[in-house]
RODO-2510 file (C-alpha; in nm, 4 decimals, decimal comma):
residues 404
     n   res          X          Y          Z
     1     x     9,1584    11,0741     6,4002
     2     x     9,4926    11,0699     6,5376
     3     x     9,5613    11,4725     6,5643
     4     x     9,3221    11,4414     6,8184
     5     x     9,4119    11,3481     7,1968
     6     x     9,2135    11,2877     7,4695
     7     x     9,3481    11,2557     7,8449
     8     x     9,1785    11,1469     8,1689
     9     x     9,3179    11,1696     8,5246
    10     x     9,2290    11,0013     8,8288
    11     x     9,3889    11,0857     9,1723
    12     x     9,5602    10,7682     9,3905
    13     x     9,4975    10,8333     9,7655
    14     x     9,6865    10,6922    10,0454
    15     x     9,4399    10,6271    10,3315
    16     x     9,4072    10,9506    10,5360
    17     x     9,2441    11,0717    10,1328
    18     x     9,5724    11,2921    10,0584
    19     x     9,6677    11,2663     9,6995
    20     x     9,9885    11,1319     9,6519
    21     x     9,9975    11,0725     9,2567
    22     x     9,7843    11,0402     8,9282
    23     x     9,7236    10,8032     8,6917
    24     x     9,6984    10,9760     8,3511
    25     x     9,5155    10,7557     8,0253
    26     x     9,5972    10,8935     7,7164
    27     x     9,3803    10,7897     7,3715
    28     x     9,4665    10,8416     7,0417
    29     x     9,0665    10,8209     6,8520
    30     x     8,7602    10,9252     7,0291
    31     x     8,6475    10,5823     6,9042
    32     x     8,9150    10,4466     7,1708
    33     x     8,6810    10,3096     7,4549
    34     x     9,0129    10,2312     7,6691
    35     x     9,3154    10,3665     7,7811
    36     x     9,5640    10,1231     7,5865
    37     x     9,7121    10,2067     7,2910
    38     x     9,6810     9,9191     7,0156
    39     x     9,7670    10,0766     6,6991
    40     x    10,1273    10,1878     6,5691
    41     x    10,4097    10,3360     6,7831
    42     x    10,4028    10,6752     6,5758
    43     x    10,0363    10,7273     6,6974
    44     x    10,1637    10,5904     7,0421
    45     x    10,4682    10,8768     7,0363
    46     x    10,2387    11,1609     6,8681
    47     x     9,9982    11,1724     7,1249
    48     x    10,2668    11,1680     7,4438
    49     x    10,4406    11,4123     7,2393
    50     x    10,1522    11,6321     7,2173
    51     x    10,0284    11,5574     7,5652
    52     x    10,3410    11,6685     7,6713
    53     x    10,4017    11,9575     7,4982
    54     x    10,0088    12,0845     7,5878
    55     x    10,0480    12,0168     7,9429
    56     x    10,3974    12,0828     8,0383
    57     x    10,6309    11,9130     8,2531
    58     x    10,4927    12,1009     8,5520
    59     x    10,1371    12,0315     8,5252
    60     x    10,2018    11,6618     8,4625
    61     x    10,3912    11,5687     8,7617
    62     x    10,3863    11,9263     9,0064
    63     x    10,4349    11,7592     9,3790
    64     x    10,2817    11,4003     9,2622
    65     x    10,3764    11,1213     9,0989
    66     x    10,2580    11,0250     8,7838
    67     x    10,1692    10,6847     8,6988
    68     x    10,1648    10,6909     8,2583
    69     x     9,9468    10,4075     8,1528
    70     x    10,1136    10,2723     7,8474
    71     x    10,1110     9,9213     7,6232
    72     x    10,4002     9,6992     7,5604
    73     x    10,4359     9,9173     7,2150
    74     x    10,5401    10,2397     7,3923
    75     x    10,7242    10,1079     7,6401
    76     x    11,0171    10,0587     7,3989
    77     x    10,9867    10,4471     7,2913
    78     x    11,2262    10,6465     7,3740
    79     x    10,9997    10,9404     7,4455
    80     x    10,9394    10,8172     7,7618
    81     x    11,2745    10,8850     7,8512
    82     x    11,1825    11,2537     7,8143
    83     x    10,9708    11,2343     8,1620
    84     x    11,1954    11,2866     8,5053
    85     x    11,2507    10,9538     8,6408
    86     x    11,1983    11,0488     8,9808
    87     x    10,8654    11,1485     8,9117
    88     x    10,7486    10,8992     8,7355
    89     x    10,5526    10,4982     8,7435
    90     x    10,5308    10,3573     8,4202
    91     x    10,1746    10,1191     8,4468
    92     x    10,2853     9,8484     8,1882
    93     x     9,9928     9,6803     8,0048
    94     x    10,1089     9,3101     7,9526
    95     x    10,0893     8,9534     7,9830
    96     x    10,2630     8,7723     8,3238
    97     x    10,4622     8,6194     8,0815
    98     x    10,6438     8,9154     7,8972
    99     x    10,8714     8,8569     7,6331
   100     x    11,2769     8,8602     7,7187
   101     x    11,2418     9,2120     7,5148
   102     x    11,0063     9,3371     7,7553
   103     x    11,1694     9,2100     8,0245
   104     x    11,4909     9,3516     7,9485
   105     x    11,3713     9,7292     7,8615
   106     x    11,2100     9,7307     8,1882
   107     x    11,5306     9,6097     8,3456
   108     x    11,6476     9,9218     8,1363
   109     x    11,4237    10,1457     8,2316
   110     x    11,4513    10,0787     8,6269
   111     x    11,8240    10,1539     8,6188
   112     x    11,7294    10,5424     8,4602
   113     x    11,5452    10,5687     8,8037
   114     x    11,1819    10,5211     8,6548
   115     x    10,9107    10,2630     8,8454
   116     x    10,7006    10,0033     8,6983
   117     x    10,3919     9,9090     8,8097
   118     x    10,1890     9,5903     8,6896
   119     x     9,8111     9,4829     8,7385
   120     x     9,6477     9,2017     8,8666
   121     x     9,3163     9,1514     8,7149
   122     x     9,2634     8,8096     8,8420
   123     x     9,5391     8,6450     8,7888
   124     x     9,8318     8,6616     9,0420
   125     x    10,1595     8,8197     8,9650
   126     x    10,3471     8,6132     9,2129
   127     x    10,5757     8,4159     9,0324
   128     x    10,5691     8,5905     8,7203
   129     x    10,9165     8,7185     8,6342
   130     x    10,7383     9,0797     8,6137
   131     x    10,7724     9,0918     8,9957
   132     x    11,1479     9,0806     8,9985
   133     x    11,1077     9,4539     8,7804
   134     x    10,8198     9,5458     9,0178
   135     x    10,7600     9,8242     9,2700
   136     x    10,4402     9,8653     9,2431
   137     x    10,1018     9,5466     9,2081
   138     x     9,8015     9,6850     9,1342
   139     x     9,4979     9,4934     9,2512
   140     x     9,1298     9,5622     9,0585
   141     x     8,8928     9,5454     9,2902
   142     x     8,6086     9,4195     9,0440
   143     x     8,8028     9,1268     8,9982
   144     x     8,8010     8,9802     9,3387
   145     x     8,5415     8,9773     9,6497
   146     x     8,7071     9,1172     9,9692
   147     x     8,8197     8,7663    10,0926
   148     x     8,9860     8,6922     9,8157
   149     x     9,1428     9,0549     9,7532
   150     x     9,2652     9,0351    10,1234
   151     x     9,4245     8,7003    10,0890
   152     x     9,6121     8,8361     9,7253
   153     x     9,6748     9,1635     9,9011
   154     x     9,8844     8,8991    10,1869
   155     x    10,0756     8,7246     9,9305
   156     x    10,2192     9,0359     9,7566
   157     x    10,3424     9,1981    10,1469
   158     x    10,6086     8,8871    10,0969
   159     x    10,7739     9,0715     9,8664
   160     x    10,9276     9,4582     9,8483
   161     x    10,6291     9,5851     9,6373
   162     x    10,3646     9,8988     9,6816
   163     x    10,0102     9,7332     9,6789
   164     x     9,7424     9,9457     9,5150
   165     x     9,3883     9,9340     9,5460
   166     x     9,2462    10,0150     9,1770
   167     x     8,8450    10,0377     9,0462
   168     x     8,6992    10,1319     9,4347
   169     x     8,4021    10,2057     9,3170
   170     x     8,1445    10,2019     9,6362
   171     x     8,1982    10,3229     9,9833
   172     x     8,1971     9,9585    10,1000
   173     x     8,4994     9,8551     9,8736
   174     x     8,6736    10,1744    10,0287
   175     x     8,6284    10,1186    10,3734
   176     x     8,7138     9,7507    10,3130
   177     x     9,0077     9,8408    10,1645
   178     x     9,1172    10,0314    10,4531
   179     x     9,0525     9,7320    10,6807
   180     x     9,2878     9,4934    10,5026
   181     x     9,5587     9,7989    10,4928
   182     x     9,6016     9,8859    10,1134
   183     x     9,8593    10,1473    10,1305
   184     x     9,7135    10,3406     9,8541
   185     x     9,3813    10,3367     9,6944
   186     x     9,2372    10,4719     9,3703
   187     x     8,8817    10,4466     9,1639
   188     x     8,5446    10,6578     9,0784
   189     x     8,4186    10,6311     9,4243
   190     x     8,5899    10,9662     9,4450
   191     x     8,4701    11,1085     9,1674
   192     x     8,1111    10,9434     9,1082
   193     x     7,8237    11,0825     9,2344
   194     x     7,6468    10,8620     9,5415
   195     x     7,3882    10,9573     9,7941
   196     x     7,4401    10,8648    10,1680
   197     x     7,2923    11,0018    10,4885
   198     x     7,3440    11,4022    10,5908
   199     x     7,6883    11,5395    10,6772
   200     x     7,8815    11,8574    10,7113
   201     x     8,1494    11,9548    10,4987
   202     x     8,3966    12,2602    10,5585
   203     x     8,6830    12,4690    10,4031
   204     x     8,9961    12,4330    10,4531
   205     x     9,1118    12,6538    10,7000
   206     x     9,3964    12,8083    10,5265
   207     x     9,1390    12,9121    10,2087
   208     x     8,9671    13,1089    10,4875
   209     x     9,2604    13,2342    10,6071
   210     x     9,3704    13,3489    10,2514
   211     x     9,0247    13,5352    10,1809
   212     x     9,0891    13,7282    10,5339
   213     x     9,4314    13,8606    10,4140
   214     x     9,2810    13,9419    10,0630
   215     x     9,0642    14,1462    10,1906
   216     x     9,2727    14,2892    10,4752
   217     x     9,4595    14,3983    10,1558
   218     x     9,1719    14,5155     9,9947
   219     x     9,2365    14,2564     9,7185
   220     x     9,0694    14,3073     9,4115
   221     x     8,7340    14,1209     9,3790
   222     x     8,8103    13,9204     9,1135
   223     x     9,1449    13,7809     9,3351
   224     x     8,8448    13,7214     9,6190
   225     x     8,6347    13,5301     9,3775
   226     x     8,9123    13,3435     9,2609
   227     x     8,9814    13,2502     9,6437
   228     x     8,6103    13,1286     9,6895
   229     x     8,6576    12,8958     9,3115
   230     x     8,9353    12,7075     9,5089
   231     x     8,7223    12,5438     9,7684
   232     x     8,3868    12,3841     9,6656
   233     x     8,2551    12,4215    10,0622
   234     x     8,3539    12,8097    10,1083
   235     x     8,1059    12,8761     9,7592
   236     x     7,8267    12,6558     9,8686
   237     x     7,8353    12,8389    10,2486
   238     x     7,8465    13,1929    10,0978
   239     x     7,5324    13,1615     9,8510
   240     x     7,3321    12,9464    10,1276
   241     x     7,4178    13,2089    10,3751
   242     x     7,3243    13,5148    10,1085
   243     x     7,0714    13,3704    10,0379
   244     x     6,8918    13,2889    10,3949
   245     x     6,6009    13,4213    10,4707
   246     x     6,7820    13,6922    10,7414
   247     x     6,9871    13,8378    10,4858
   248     x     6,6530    14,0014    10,3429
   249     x     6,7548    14,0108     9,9955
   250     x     6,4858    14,1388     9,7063
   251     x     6,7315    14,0000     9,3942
   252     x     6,8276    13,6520     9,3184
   253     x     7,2130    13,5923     9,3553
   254     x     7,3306    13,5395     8,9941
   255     x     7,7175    13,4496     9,0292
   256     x     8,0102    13,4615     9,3170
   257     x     8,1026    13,8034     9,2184
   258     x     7,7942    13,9443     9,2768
   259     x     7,7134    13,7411     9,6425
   260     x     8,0137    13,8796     9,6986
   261     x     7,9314    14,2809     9,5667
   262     x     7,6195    14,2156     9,7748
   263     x     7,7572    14,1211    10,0843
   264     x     8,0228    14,4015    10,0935
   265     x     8,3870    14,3038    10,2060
   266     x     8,3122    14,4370    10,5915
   267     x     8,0183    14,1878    10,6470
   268     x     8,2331    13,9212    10,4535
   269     x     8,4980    13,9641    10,7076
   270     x     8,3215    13,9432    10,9737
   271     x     8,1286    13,6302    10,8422
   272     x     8,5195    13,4763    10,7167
   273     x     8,6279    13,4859    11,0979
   274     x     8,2852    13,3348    11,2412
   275     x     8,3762    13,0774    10,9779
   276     x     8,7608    12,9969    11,0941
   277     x     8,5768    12,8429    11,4023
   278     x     8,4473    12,5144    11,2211
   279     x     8,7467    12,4876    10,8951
   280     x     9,0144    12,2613    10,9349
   281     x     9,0392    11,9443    11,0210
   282     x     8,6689    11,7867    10,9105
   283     x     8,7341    11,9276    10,5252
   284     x     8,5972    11,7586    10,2496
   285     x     8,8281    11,4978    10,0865
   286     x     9,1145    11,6711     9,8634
   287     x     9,0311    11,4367     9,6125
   288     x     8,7079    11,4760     9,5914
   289     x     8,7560    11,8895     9,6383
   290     x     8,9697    11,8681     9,3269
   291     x     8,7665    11,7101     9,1527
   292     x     8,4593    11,9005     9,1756
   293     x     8,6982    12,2301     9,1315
   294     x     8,8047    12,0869     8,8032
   295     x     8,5031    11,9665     8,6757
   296     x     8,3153    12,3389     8,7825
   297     x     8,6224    12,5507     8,5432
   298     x     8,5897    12,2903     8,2734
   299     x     8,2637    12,3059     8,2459
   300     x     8,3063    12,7139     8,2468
   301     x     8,5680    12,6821     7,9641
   302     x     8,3191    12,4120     7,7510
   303     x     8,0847    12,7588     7,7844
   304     x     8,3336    13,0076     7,6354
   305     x     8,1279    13,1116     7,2995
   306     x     7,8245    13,0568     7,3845
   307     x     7,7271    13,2139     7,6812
   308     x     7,8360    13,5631     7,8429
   309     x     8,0774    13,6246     8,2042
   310     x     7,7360    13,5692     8,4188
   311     x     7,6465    13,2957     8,2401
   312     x     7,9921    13,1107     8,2427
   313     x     7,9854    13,1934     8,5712
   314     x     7,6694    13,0008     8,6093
   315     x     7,8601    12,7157     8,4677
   316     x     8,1087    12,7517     8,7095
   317     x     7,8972    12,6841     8,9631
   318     x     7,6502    12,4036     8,8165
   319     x     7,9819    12,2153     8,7666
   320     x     8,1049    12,2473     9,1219
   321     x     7,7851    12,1785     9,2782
   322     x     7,7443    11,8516     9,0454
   323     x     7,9330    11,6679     9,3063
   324     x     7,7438    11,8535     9,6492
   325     x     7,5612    11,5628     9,6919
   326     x     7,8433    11,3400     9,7209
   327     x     8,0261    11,5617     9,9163
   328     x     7,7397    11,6593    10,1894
   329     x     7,6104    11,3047    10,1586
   330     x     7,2597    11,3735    10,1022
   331     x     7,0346    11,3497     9,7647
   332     x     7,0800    11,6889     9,5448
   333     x     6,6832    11,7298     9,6219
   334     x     6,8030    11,8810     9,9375
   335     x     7,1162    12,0077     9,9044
   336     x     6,8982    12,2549     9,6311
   337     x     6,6817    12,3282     9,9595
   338     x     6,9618    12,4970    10,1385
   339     x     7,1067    12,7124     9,8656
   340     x     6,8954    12,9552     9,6465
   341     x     7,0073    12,8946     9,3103
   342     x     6,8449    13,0025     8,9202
   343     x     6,6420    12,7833     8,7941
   344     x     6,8629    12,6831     8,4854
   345     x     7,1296    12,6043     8,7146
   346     x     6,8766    12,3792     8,9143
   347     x     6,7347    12,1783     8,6138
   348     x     7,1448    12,1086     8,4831
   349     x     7,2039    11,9859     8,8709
   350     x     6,9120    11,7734     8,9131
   351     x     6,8318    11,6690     8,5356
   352     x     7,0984    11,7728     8,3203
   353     x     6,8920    11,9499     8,1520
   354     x     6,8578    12,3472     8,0155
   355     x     7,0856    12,5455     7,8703
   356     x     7,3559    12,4521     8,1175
   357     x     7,2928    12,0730     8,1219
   358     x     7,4590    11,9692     7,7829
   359     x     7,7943    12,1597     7,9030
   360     x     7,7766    11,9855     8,2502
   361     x     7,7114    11,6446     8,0942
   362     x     8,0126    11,7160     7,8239
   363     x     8,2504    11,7622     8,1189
   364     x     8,1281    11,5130     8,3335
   365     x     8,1693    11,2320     8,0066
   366     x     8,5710    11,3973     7,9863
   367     x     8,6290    11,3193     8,3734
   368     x     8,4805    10,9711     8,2992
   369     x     8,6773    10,9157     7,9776
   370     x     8,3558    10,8447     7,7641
   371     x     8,4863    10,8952     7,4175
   372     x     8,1178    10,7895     7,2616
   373     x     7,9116    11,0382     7,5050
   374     x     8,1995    11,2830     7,3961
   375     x     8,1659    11,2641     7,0941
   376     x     7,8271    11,2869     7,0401
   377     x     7,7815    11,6047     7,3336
   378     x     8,0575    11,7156     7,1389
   379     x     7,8777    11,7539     6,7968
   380     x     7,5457    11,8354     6,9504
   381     x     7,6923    12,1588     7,0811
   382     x     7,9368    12,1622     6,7803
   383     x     8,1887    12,1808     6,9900
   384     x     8,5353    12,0620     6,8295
   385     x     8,6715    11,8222     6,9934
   386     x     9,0111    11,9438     6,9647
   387     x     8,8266    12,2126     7,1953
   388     x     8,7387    12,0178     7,3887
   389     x     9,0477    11,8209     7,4777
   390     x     9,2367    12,1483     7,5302
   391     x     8,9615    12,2821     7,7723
   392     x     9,0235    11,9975     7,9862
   393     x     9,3618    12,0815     7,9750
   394     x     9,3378    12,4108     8,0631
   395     x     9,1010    12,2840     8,3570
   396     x     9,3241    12,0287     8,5124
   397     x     9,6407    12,3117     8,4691
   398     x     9,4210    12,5808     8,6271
   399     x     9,3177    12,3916     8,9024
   400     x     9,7185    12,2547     8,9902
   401     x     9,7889    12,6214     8,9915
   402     x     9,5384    12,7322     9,2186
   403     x     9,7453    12,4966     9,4485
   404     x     9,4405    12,2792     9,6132
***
């Protein structure tokens, strides 16, 4: 139906992994299975407008830049002027050979201070008259073998245009990508589960440093859980170390707040500084932090309802510690091995399964923009999808504001 929108995001990275803008998809039906908009321009305008309106200005763009995917169809609405200029890449979907229309409201467009960016799927834009309007190529990886995507990436440094590495989807296409020197790369790699060998992730030192002042301040516990939400590593430490055998506990840890309660704010303290020693500079990814952040409060909000404050908390963490095995680089079998967690939260992790699996699954098919799995999560947990769409919102807002 078209009062229903549905928006995905996915980060664009330059190569040291620091997030430097989005691309955001917009879809008008959940029986849309991409991101291009093919039916009129008043469904085109009603779901920027409402995008727009639901997200705010703020949200949308905050310190990054956005790149709005949008079809020849929108690009002639006048809606887009709405977005700041300076802030914002306009990904046109088209042919290389536009139409003098197209041509000449993106000749339009460029003058207002807005970007374009164009995609080669196979077919090189060199030579197209697109390039003369172009500051930005973007090259799909699944299109090409290395080789070849190194030789297109060569013709396109001739001219004065950003080249972006789009759908890096394995570890070998990323580090490959950083061999041939794509300035900025983007794709599920960072935000698709994988299994590699063992590593050691850690928080950012200045989340550390925050939790130390809050409780300096004797903060309220609710601002210190809020601290430990904003970095995936600091959570995973605190209920592996509660829940080591030397901390001689007779309860099993149920949420944050109460490791937290348990541990007391003196021991916490102590344990924050001891922790300083190894944050900084060997912190997970901030993409891939984000996006396990995100995908933990979304699938807390998909839980608002149905389950209680210890129980969405559970949520919480089932949909941060989704991605644990990508970020530690080890199978979730034994990531489970070094953190004491309930069973249900266990079974949604490993088998998305329980009464927490359906929730995690629901969030994980938003993130992925699977409008079928959606939909049908969706009306097994009748769950509206207008709901749904606005708890993702909320998600991707709530995590911006947390700052990470």
């Amino acid at each position: 139906m078209q009062d229903r929108a549905y928006i995905g995001r996915q980060p664009i990275m330059d190569l040291q992994q620091k997030i430097v803008a989005y691309e955001l998809y917009f879809r008008h039906s959940a029986e849309a299975t991409t991101a291009v908009f093919e039916d009129s321009l008043q469904a085109c305008n009603r779901v920027l407008v409402n995008t727009i309106n639901d997200m705010g200005t703020q949200w949308l763009l905050g310190d990054k830049q956005a790149f709005l995917n949008i079809s020849e169809e929108m690009l002639h609405s006048e809606l887009l002027e709405l977005l700041p200029p300076a802030k914002t890449v306009l990904e046109l979907e088209t042919g290389i050979a536009p139409s003098p229309a197209v041509l000449e409201r993106c000749q339009f467009l460029r003058r207002r201070g807005y970007r374009l960016a164009f995609k080669d799927r196979g077919v090189s834009l060199v030579g197209s008259p697109l390039v003369d309007h172009a500051d930005y190529a973007k090259i799909d990886m699944q299109a090409y073998t290395v080789d070849e995507a190194a030789r297109r990436f060569l013709e396109y440094q001739t001219l004065d245009i950003i080249v972006v590495a789009e759908k890096v989807e394995e570890r070998a296409q990323y580090e490959a990508c950083k061999i041939i020197g794509f300035p900025l790369i983007q794709g599920f790699y960072f935000a698709r589960t994988q299994t590699f060998t063992a590593k050691v992730i850690n928080p950012a030192f200045s989340a550390v440093l925050d939790l130390l002042n809050m409780i300096s301040r004797d903060a309220d516990i609710r601002d210190i859980e809020n601290g430990f939400k904003r970095d995936a590593a600091l959570s995973f430490k605190l209920l592996r170390y509660i829940n080591s055998v030397g901390f001689g506990l007779s309860c099993e840890i149920q949420s944050l707040r109460h490791a937290i309660t348990i541990i007391g704010t003196k021991q916490l303290y102590r344990w924050l500084t001891l922790l300083m020693i190894t944050a900084g500079e060997k912190s997970a990814s901030p993409a891939l932090m984000k996006t396990c952040i995100t995908r933990g409060r979304l699938t807390e909000l998909l839980g608002e309802g149905y389950f209680d404050k210890p129980g969405r908390d559970n949520l919480f963490v089932a949909g941060v510690f989704s991605m644990l095995d990508l970020l530690l680089e080890m199978p979730m079998e034994r990531v489970l091995e070094k953190v004491d967690l309930p069973e249900t939260i266990q079974d949604a992790l490993l088998h998305r399964q329980g009464i927490y699996g359906p929730f995690l699954q629901l969030a994980e098919a938003c993130e992925n923009q699977d409008s079928a799995q959606l939909m049908l999560l969706a009306d097994s947990l009748q769950i509206d999808p207008n709901k749904v769409n606005d708890s993702h919102i909320a998600a991707l807002a709530w995590v911006e504001a947390l700052g990470v």
